[in-house]
C-alpha positions in Angstrom: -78.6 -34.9 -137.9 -78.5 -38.0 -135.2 -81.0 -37.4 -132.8 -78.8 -38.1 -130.0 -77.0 -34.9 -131.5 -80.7 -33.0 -131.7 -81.0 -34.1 -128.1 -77.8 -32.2 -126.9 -78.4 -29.5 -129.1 -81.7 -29.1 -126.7 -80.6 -29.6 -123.7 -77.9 -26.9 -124.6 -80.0 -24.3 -125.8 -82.3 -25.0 -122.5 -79.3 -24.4 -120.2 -78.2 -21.6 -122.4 -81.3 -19.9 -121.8 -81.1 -21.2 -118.1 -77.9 -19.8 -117.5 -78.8 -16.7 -119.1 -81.1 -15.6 -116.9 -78.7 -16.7 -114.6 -76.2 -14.5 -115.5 -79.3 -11.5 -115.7 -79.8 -12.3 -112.4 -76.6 -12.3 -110.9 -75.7 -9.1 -113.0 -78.8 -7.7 -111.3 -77.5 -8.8 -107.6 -74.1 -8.3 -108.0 -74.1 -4.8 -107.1 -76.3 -5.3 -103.6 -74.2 -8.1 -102.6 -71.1 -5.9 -103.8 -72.6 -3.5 -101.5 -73.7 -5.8 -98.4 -70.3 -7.4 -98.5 -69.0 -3.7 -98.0 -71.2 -3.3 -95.4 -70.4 -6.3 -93.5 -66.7 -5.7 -94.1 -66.9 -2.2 -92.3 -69.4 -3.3 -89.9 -66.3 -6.5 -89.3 -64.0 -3.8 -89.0 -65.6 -1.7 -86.7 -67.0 -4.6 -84.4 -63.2 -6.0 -84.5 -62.1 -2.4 -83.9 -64.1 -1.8 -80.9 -63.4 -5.3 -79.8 -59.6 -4.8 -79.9 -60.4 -1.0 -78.1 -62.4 -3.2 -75.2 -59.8 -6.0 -75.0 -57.3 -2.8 -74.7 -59.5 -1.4 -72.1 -59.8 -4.8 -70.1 -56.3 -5.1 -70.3 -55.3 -1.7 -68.7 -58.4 -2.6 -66.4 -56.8 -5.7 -65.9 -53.7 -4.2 -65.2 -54.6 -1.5 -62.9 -56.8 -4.1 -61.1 -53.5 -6.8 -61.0 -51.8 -3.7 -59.4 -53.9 -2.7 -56.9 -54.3 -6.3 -55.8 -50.5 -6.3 -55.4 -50.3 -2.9 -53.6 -53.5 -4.6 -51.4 -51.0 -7.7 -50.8 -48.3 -5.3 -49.7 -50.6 -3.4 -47.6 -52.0 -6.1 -45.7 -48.6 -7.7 -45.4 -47.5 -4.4 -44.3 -50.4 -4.3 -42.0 -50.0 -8.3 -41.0 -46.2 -7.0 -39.8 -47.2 -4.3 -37.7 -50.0 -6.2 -36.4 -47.1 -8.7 -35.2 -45.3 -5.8 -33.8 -47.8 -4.7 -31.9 -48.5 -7.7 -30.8 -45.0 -8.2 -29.8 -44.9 -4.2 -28.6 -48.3 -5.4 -26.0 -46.5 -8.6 -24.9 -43.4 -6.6 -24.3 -45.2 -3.7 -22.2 -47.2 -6.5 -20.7 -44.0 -7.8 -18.8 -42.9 -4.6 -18.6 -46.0 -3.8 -16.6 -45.5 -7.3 -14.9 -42.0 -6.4 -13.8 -42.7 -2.5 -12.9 -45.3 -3.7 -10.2 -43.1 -6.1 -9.0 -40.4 -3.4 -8.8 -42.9 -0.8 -7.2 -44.1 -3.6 -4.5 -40.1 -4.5 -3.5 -39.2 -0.6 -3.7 -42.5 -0.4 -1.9 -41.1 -3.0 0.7 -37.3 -1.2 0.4 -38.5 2.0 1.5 -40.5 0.5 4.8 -37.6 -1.6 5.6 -35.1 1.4 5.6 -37.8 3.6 7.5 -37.0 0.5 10.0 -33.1 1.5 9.2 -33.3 5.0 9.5 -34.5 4.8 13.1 -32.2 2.4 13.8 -29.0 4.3 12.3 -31.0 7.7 14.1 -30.8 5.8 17.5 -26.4 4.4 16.6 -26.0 8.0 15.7 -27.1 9.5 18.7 -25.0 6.6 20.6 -21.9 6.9 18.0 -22.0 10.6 18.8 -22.0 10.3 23.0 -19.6 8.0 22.5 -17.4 9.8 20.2 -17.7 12.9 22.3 -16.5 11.1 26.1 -13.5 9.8 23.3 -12.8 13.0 22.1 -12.4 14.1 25.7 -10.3 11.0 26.4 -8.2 12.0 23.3 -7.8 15.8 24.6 -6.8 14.4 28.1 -4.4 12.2 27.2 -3.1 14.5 24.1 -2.8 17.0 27.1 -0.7 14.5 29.3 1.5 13.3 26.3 2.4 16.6 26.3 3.5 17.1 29.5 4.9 14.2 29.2 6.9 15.6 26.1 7.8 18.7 28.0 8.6 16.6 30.9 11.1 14.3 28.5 12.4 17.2 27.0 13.6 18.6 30.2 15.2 15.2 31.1 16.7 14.7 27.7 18.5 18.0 28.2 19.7 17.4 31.3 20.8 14.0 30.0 22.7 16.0 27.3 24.0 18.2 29.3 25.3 15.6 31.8 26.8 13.3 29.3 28.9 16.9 27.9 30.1 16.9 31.1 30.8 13.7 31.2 32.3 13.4 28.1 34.5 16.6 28.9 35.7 15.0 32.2 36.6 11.6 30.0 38.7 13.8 26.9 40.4 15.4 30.1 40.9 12.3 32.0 42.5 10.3 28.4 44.7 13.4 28.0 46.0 13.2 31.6 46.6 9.3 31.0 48.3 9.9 27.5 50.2 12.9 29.5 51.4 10.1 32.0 52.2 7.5 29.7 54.2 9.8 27.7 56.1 11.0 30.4 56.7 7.5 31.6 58.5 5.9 28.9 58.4 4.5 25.5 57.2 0.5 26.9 54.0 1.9 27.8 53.1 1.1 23.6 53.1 4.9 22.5 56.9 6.1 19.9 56.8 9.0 20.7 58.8 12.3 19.5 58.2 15.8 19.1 54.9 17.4 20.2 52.9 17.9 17.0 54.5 15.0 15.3 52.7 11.5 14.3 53.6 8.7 16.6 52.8 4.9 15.8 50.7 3.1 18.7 52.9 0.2 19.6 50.1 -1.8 22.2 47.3 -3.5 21.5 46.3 -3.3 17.6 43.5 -1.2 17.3 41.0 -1.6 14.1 38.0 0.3 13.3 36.5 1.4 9.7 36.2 4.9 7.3 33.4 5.9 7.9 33.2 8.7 5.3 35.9 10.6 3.1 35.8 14.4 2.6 38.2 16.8 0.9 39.3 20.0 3.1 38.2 23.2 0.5 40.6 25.3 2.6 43.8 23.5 2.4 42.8 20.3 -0.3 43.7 17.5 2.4 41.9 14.7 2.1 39.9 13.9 5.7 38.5 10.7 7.0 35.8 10.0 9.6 36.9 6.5 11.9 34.8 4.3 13.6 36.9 4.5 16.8 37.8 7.2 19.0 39.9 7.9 22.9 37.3 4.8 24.1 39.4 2.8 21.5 42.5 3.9 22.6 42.8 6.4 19.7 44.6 9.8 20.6 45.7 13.1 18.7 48.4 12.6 16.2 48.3 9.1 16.1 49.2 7.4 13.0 47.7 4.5 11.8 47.5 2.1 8.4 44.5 1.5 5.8 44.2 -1.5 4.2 42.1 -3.3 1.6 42.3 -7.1 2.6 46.1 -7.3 2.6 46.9 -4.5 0.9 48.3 -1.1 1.9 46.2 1.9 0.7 47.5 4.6 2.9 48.7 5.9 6.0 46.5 8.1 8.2 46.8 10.6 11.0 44.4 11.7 13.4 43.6 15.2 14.1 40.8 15.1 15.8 39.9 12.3 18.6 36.4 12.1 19.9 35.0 9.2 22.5 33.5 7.4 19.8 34.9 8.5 16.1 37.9 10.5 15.2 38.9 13.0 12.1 42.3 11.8 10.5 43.8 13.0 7.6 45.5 10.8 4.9 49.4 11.5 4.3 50.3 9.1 2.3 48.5 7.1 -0.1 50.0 4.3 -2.5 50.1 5.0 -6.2 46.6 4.1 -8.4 44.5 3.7 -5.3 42.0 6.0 -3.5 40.5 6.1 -0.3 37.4 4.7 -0.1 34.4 4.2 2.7 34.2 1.4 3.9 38.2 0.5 4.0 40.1 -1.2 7.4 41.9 1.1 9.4 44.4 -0.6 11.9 47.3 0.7 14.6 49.9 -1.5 12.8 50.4 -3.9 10.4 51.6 -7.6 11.5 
């Protein structure tokens, strides 16, 4: 055998025996550190167990902590508002207080001023009342002589009325003694004249006058017409004259009733399609 080979051979049954007492040793070990690495394992598992329960803990501490600084914000912003409004609130009842003395010292003012007034008005009152009492005297006086005044008129105005009756009476009687003389003069005095209740046509100077209003008689249906002229015109009983509408003829009317100022006639003869109206020309002829 080479001794190189015995050499090998040596060192390998050296090591052999080496690593057998290795291997005894280890086999020995093997079971503690089997057991130590269970221990550490568990003791791993409950140290990252309890961490993971703390870490869950600091988060829900964390959490309630975040929250309660935000309900703090809100609260203080909450508390930084009504602060403002307060502070607003006292600035506003400030000038409120400002502007209520000023108010209290004019109305303060107001009311000596119209203390002033009252006496015054007191004083105008009494004056106002003398005076409206000698007025009210005046007033009862002179109501008192308008009245007998009144009464005074009224007398006169009656005896005016009567008077102008009269008067009138004496003028219908003196027109009906000249119409009486005319007609028993002759036919040139400017009256054609022929029986006693017939219409005649006025032959002097042209009278004219207006209707004054147009009424229908219920009793008999004739239609009657109120002139404008009347025996001061020249306008007697039975007297016929013409109406006309600028130049043309409406109707013929006769008059019933004279007076000195307006007659009554009644319409006789009216021409086809027209009516009378108020308003229309009445005249003692047509030229």
């Amino acid at each position: 055998m080479h001794v190189l080979t015995k050499v090998f051979v040596f060192i390998a049954a050296v090591l052999s025996v080496a690593l057998s007492t290795l291997v005894i040793a280890f086999a020995v070990n093997i079971d503690k550190i089997r057991e130590d690495y269970q221990n550490l394992a568990s003791a791993k598992a409950a140290i990252e167990a309890q961490s993971a329960a703390a870490s869950a803990i600091s988060d829900q501490e964390r959490s309630r902590l975040n929250s309660v600084i935000e309900q703090l914000s809100r609260e203080q912003a909450t508390l930084k508002a009504s602060l403002g409004n307060l502070e607003n609130e006292r600035n506003t009842l400030s000038a409120a207080k400002a502007k209520a003395e000023t108010e209290r010292d004019a109305i303060t003012a107001k009311i000596a001023e119209l203390g002033e007034t009252t006496k015054t008005q007191a004083t105008l009152i009494t004056s106002y009342r003398d005076e409206v009492t000698t007025l009210r005297k005046n007033e009862l006086d002179f109501r008192q002589r308008a009245l007998d005044m009144d009464n005074r008129l009224n007398d006169l105005e009656s005896q005016r009325e009567v008077l102008e009756q009269n008067f009138r009476a004496v003028q219908e009687q003196l027109a009906e003694a000249k119409r009486s003389s005319a007609s028993a003069a002759a036919p040139a005095a400017g009256i054609v004249s022929g029986a006693a209740d017939q219409s005649f046509v006025y032959t002097g100077p042209r009278i004219q006058g207006r209707i004054e209003d147009v009424k229908v008689d219920a009793s008999t249906g004739k239609t009657l017409v109120k002139l404008s002229v009347g025996t001061n015109d020249r306008v007697s009983k039975n007297m016929k004259m013409f109406l006309v509408r600028g130049d043309q003829f409406v109707a013929n009317v006769v008059v019933i009733t004279p007076d000195l100022k307006w007659s009554v006639a009644e319409v006789t003869l009216v021409n086809k399609g027209l009516q009378v109206t108020a308003g229309d020309l009445v005249v003692s002829r047509i030229d």
